[in-house]
C-alpha positions as CSV (number, residue, x, y, z in Angstrom):
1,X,55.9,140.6,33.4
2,X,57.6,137.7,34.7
3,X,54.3,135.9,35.6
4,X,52.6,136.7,32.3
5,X,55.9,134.8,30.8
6,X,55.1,131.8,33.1
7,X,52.0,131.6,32.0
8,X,52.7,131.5,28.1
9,X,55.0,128.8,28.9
10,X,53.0,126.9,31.3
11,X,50.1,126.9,28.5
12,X,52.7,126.3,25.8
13,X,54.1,123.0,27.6
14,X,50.1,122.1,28.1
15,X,49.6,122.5,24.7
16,X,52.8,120.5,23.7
17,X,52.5,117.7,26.1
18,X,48.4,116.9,24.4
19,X,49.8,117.1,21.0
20,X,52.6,114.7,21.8
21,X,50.3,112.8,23.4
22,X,48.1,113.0,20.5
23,X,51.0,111.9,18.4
24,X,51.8,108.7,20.3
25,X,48.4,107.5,20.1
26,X,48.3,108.1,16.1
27,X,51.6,105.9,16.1
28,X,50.5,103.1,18.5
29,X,47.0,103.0,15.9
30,X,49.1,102.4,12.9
31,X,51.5,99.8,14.5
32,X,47.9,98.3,16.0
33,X,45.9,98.4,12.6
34,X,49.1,97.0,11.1
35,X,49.0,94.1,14.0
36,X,45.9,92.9,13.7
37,X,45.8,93.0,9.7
38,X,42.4,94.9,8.5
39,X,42.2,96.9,5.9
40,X,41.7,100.4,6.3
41,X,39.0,100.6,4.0
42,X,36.7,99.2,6.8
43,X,37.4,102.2,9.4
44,X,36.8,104.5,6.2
45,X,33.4,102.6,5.3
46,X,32.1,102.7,8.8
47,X,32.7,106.7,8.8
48,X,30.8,107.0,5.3
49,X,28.0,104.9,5.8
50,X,26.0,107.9,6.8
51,X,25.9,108.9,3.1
52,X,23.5,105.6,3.3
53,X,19.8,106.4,2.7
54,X,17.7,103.5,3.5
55,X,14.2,102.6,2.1
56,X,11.2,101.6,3.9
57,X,10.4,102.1,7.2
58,X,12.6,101.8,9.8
59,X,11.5,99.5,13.0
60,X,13.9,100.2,16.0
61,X,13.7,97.9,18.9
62,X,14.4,98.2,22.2
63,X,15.9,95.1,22.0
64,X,18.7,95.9,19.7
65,X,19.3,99.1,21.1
66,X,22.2,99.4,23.5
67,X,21.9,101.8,26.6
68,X,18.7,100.1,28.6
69,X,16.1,102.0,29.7
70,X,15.3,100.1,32.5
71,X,18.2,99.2,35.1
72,X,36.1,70.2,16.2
73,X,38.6,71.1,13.5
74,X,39.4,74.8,14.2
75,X,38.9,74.4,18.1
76,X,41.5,72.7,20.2
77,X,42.0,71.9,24.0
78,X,45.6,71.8,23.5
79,X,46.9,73.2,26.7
80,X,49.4,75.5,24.6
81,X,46.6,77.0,22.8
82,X,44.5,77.8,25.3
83,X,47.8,79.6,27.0
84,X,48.0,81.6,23.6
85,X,44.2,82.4,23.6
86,X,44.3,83.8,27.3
87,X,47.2,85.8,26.6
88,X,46.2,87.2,23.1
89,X,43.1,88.1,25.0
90,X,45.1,89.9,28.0
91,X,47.7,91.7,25.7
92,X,44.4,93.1,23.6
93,X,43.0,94.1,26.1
94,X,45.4,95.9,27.8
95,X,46.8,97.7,24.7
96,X,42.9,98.9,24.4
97,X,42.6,99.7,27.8
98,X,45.8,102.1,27.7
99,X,44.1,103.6,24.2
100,X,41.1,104.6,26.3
101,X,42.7,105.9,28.9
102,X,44.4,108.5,26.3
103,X,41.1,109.1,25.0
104,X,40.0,110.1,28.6
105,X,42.7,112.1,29.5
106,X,42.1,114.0,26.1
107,X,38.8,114.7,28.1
108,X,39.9,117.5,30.1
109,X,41.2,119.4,27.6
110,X,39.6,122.0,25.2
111,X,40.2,119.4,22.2
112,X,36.9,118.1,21.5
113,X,37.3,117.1,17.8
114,X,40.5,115.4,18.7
115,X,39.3,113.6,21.6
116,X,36.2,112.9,19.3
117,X,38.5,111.2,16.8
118,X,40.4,109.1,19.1
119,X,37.1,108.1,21.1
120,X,36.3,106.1,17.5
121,X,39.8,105.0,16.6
122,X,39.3,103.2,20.0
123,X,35.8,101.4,19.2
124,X,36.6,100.8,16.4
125,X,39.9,99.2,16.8
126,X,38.3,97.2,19.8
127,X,35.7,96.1,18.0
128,X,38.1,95.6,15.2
129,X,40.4,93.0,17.2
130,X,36.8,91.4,19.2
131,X,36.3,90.4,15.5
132,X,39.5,88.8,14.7
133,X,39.8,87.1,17.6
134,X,35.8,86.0,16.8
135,X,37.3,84.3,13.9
136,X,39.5,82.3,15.6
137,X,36.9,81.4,18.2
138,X,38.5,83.4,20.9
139,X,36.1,86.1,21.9
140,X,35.0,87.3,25.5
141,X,32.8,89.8,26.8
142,X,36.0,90.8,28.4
143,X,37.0,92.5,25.6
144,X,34.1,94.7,24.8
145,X,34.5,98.1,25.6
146,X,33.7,99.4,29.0
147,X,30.4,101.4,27.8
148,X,29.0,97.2,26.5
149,X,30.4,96.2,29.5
150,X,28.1,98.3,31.6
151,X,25.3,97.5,29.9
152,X,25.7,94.3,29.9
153,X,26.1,94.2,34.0
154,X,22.7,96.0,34.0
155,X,20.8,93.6,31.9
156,X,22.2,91.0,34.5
157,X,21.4,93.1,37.4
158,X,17.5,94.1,36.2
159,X,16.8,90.3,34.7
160,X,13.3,91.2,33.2
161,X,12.5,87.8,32.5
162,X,13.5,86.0,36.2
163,X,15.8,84.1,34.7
164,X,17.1,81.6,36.9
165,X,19.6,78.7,35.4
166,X,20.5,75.4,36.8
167,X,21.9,73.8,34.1
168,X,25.6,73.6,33.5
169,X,27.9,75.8,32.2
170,X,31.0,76.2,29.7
171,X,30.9,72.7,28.2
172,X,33.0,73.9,25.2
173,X,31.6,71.1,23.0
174,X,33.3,71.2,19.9
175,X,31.6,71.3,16.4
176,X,30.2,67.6,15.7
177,X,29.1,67.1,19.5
178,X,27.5,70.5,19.6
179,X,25.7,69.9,16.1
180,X,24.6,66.5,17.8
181,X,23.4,68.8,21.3
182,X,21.5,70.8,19.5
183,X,19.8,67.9,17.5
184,X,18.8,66.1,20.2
185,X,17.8,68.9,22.3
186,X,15.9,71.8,19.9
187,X,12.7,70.9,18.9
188,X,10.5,73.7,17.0
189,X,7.3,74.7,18.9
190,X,4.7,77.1,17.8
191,X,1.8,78.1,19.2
192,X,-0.6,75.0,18.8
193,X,-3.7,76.3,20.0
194,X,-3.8,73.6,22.8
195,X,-2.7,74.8,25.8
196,X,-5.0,77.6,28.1
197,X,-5.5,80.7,27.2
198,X,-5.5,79.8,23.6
199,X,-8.0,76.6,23.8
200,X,-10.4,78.8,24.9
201,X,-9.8,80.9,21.9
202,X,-10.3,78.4,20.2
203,X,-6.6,79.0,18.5
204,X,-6.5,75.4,16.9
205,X,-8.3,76.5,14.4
206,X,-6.7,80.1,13.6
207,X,-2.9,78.6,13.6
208,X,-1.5,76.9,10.4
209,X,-2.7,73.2,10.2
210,X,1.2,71.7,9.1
211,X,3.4,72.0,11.8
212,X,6.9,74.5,11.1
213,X,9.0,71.6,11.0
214,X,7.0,70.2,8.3
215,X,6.7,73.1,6.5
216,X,8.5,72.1,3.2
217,X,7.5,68.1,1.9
218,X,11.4,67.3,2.2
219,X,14.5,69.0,3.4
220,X,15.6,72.0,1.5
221,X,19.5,71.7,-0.2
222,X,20.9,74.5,0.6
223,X,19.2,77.7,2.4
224,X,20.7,81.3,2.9
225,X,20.3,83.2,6.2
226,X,20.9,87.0,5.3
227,X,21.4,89.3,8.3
228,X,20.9,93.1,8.5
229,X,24.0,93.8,9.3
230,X,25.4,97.2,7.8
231,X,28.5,94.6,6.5
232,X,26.6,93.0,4.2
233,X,26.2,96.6,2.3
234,X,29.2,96.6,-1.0
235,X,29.1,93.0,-0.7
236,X,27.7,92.0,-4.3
237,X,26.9,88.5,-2.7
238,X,23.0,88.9,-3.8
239,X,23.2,86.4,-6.8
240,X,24.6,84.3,-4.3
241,X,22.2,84.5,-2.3
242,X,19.4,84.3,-4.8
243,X,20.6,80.5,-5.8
244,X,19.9,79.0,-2.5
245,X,16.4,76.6,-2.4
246,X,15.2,79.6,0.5
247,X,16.3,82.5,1.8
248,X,15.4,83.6,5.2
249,X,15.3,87.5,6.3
250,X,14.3,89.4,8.9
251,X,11.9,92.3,10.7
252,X,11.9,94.6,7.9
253,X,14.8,94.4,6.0
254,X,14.1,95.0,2.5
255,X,15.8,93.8,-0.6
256,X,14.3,96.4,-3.2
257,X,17.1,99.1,-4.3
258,X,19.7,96.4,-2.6
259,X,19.4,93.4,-4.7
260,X,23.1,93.4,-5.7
261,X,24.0,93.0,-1.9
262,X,21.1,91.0,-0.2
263,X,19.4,89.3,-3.2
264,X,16.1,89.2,-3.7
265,X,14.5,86.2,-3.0
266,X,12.7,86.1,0.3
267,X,10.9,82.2,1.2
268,X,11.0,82.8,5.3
269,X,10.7,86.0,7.4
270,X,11.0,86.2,11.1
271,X,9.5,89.1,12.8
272,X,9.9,90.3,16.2
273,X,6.4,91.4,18.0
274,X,6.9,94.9,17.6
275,X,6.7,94.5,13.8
276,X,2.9,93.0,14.5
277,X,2.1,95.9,16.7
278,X,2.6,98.1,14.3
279,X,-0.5,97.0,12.4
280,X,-0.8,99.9,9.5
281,X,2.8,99.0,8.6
282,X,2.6,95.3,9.0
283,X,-0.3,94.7,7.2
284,X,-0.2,97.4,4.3
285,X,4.2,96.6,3.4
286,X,5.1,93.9,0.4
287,X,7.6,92.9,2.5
288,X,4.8,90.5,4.1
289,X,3.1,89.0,1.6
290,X,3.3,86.0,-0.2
291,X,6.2,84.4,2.1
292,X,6.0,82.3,5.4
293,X,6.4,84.8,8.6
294,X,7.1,83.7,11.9
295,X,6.4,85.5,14.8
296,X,8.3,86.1,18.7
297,X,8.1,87.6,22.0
298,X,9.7,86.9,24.8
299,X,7.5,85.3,27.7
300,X,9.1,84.9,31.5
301,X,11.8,82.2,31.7
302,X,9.4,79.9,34.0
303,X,6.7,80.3,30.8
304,X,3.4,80.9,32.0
305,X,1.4,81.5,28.8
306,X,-1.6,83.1,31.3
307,X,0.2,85.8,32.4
308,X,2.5,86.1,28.9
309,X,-0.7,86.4,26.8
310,X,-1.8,89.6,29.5
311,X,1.5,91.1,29.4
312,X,3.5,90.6,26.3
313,X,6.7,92.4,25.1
314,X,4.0,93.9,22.4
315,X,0.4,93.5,22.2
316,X,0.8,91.5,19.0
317,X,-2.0,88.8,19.4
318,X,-4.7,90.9,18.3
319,X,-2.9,91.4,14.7
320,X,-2.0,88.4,14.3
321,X,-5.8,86.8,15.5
322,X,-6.8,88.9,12.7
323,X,-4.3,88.7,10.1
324,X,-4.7,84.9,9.9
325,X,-8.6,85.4,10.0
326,X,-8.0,87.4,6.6
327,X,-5.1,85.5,5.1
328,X,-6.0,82.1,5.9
329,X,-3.6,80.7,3.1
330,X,-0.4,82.4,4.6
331,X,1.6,80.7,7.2
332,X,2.2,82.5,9.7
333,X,3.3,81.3,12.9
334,X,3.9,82.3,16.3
335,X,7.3,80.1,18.1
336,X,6.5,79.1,21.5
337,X,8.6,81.0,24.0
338,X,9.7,77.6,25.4
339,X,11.4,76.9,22.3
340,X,12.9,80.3,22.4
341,X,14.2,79.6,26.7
342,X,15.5,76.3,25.2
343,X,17.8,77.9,22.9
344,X,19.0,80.4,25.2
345,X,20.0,77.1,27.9
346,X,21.8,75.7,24.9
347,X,23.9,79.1,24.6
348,X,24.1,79.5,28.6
349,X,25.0,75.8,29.2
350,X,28.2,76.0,26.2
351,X,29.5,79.0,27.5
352,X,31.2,79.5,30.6
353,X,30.6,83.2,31.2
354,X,27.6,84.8,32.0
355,X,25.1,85.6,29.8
356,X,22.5,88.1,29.1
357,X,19.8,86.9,31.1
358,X,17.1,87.9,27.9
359,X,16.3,86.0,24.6
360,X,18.3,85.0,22.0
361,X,18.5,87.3,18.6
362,X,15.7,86.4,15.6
363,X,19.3,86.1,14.0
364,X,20.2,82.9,16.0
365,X,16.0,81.9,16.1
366,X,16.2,81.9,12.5
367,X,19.3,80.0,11.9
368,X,18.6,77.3,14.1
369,X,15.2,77.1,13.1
370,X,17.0,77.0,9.2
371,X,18.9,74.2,10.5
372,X,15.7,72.0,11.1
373,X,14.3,72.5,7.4
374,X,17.8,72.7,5.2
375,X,20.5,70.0,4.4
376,X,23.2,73.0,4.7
377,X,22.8,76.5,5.6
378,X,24.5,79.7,4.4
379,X,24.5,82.0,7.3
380,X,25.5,85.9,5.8
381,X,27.6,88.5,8.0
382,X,26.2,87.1,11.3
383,X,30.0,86.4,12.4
384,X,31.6,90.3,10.8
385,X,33.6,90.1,7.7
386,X,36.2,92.7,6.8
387,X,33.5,95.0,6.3
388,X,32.7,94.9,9.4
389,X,31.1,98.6,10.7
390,X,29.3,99.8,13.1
391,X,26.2,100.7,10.9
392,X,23.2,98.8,12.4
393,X,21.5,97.7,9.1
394,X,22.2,97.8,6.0
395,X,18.9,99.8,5.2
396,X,19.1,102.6,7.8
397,X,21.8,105.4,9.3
398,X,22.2,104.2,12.7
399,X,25.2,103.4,14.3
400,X,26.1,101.4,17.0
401,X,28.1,98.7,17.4
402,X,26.2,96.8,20.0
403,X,24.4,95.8,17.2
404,X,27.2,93.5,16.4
405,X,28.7,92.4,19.5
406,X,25.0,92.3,21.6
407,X,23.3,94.1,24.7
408,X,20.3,93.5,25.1
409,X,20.7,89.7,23.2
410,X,23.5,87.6,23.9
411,X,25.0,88.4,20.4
412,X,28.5,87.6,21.1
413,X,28.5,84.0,22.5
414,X,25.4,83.1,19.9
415,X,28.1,84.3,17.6
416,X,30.7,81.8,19.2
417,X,28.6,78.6,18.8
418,X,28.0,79.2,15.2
419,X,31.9,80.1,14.7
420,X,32.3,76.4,16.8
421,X,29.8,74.8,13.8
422,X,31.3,76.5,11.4
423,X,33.1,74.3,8.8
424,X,33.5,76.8,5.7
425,X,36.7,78.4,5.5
426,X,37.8,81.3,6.8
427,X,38.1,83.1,3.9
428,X,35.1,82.7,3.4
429,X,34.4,84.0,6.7
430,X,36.1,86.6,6.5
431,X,35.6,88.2,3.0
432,X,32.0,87.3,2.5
433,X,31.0,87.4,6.5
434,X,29.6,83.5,5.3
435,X,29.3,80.4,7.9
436,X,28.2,77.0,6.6
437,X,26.5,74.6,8.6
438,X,25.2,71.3,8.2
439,X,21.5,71.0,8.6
440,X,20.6,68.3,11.1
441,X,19.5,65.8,9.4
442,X,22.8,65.7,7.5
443,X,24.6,65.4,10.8
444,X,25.3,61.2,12.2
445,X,25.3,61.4,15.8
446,X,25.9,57.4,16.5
447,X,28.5,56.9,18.1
């Protein structure tokens, strides 16, 4: 008798101890939500955007998903800021870290819908804070949760593309020097048809005649770069959108049934080599017609368009041999993946962590490339606004938010250099998700 009483209480003080437990993580989540001042309405969107039914057909890349199969006015080098950065970082951290460690201990018990719950409260309130401090151009792969973390120490660890940088690191340049790096050191390349393999194809003659960069007789006012991102779903900014001179999307995001949010305009689509290889839907979907497409797959950092030609990401030349050969009058262009290793020096060299040794995003392709052809440039939930969620795309139920924050792309410092160019405000930023940036030609680099 006496034992069967020890055990009732031994399971009754178990049972008290995880719901007290329990209890002092709901508290520390208010007082947190409360701290870092989001509005609940974003936790509650992220948990109903599985009611979201997307049209088209959805294209998943490995590249944007996250476990790998294979192993100068708003920045400041104030000494006292940079003491309040590091320890905003540190104190964020560590209040996360203590969060997870709840969640794990929750682990062991029989509590799997409660542990469930906190599990999210935790990503999302670490993603939640990686975001604000985003805004305020504090950010660090330090912060990411330890799952991204991982993942990102494997890309470095299986380097696919033999990435090996000598350049330097971590220059910080602020926002008029870095607009004035990038314009002296991006230059758009495509796929000329003069270097071997493709002189022997004799590709001078399938490739567009006018050069990307001279696409449009003059420079374009204003542009609009609309991500996928799930944010940009409730955001009514489609109107907006639509009054830009050209609108640049991506892979196969459509606009049809989400005009109110993304507009409907479409003058530029990038398109990742997986969308090629998958002729029947490339070549039969509306979303590819009657626009300019451009074209990317990641060669080896050293570029030898020999062996890249043999062995690409996707066996996309075929399609695209014969797409031009029946659409003469569409350009459609393929970027060399020179230009695409250049851009990723430029985010390696102004950034003094480590980066994902693999190419940048379309997202920060197309927005540099949108730099070269517009006098300003609209860039739409690339940097999170409030809405921020951890739905992939607007236009399919898939949740992760690596999507946002990068694994297999270095999302989160691409996302840093265009927060350190921004120069819209940061309500802008952070209601409409919008960065504005100044073309290049706009920008006077004399000194």
């Amino acid at each position: 008798m006496a034992s069967c009483i020890t055990n009732f209480y031994m399971k009754l003080w178990k049972h008290l101890t995880l719901y007290g437990m329990l209890a002092w993580i709901l508290l520390f989540v208010v007082i947190f939500t409360y701290f870092v001042e989001l509005q609940r309405d974003s936790y509650k969107n992220t948990l109903r955007a599985d009611s979201i039914k997307g049209n088209g057909v959805t294209v998943v890349s490995p590249r944007d998903a996250i476990i790998p199969k294979e192993l100068d006015r708003r920045n400041s080098h104030d000494t006292k800021e940079g003491f309040n950065k590091d320890k905003d970082s540190k104190m964020g951290s560590k209040s996360l870290g203590s969060l997870d460690g709840a969640a794990a201990n929750l682990g062991g018990q029989h509590h799997g819908q409660a542990r469930q719950q906190v599990i999210e409260m935790a990503s999302w309130l670490r993603s939640s804070l990686l975001i604000q401090n985003m805004w305020k151009g504090k950010a660090s792969a330090k912060m990411l949760s330890q799952r991204l973390q991982g993942v990102l120490k494997s890309y470095m660890t299986l380097n696919k593309y033999h990435v090996v940088y000598r350049g330097q690191r971590g220059s910080k340049l602020l926002s008029r020097k870095l607009h004035c790096e990038l314009k002296k050191q991006v230059r758009v390349r495509t796929l000329d048809g003069r270097e071997p393999p493709f002189s022997r194809l004799h590709w001078q003659k399938l490739v567009p005649p006018k050069p990307l960069d001279q696409l449009f007789e003059a420079k374009l006012k204003t542009c609009a770069v609309v991500t996928s991102a799930g944010a940009v779903l409730h955001s009514s900014l489609g109107r907006e959108i639509d009054n830009h001179d050209a609108v640049l999307r991506f892979n196969a995001a459509p606009t049809f049934s989400y005009e109110k949010d993304v507009g409907k305009k479409t003058t530029i689509r990038i398109i990742n080599s997986q969308i090629l290889a998958s002729a029947n839907w490339f070549n039969t979907s509306s979303l590819y017609k009657n626009i300019t497409l451009v074209a990317w797959d990641p060669a080896e950092y050293a570029v030898n368009l020999e062996k890249w030609y043999e062995h690409p990401d996707f066996n996309f030349f075929r399609p695209y041999e014969e797409h031009r050969k029946s659409h003469p009058e569409q350009p459609f262009y393929i970027l060399h993946p020179k230009f695409i290793w250049e851009l990723w020096d430029i985010i390696q060299g102004n950034i003094d962590e480590d980066i994902q040794p693999n190419p940048p995003s379309s997202g920060f392709i197309g927005i540099i490339l949108m730099m070269v052809l517009c006098e300003e440039v609209h860039v739409y939930e690339f940097i999170p606004s409030k809405r921020q969620t951890d739905l992939c795309h607007y236009y399919e139920r898939f949740h992760d938010n690596a999507c946002t924050l990068g694994a297999y792309h270095p999302l989160l410092y691409e996302k840093m250099l265009i927060q350190r160019m921004n120069i819209g405000s940061q309500d802008d930023l952070k209601t409409k998700g919008k960065a504005t940036l100044p073309g290049f030609s706009m920008v006077n680099c004399e000194p």
